[in-house]
N, C-alpha and C positions, 0 to 999 in steps of 0.2 A: 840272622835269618829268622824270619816270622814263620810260627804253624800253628797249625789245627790242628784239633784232637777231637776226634768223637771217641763215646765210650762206651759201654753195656756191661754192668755188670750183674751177674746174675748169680746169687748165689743158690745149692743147690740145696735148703733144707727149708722147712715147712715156714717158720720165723725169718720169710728172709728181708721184711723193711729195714729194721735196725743197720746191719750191717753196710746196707746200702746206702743209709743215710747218714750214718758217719764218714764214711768214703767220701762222699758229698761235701758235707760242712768240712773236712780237710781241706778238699778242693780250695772253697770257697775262702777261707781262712789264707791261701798266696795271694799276693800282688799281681796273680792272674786275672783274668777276664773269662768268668764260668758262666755257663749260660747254662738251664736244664731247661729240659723237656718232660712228656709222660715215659718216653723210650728209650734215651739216652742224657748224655751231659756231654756238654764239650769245654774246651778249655784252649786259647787263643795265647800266645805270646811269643818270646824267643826260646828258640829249638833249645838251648841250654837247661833253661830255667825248666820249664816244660817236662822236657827229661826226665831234670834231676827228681821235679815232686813227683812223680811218676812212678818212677823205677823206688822211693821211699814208699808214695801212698800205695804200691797195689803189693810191694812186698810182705808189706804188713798186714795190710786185709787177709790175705796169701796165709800167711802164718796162721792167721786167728779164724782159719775157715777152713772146715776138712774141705770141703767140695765147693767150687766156686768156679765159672767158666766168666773170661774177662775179653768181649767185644772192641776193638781197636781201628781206628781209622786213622791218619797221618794225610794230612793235606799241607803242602809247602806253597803256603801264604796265611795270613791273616783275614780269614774271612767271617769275622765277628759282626760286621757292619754289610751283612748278605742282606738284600730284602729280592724278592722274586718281582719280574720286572711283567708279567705275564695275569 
C-alpha cells in the first residue's frame, strides 16, 4: 500500500534550522521520494518503508531536542506526481 506523508517540524528553541535540516537530509538519504517546500516536506512510498524511517527519524530528533512539536498528515495513496489541474 502506497502513502503520503506531510510533515512540520518545529523545533521550539531560538537555533532551530540545524535540527530541522538534518531531519531533512535523513529523509532524503532513503530510497523514498522527499519533496520539500518552505512549510513542510513530505515523503511518498510503501506504508511499511515509510513507517519504519519515521518512527527511527522522529525518535531521534525526539531524543536530541528538549522541546520540539512534530506536524503529521497520512494520505493513503501516492500522490507524489500531484500537479493542480485549476
Amino acid at each position: 500500500m502506497k502513502i503520503s506523508v506531510e510533515l512540520t517540524l518545529t523545533p521550539l528553541q531560538d537555533n532551530f534550522e540545524p535540527p530541522i535540516i538534518d531531519f531533512i537530509k535523513k529523509l532524503r538519504a532513503s530510497n523514498l521520494t522527499v519533496l520539500e517546500n518552505p512549510l513542510s516536506t513530505q515523503v511518498f512510498g510503501d506504508y511499511d518503508q515509510v513507517m519504519e524511517l519515521l518512527q527511527n527519524e522522529i525518535k531521534e530528533t525526539f531524543e536530541n531536542l528538549d522541546h520540539v512539536v512534530l506536524g503529521m498528515k497520512i494520505v493513503k495513496s501516492d500522490r507524489s506526481d500531484y500537479e493542480p489541474h485549476f
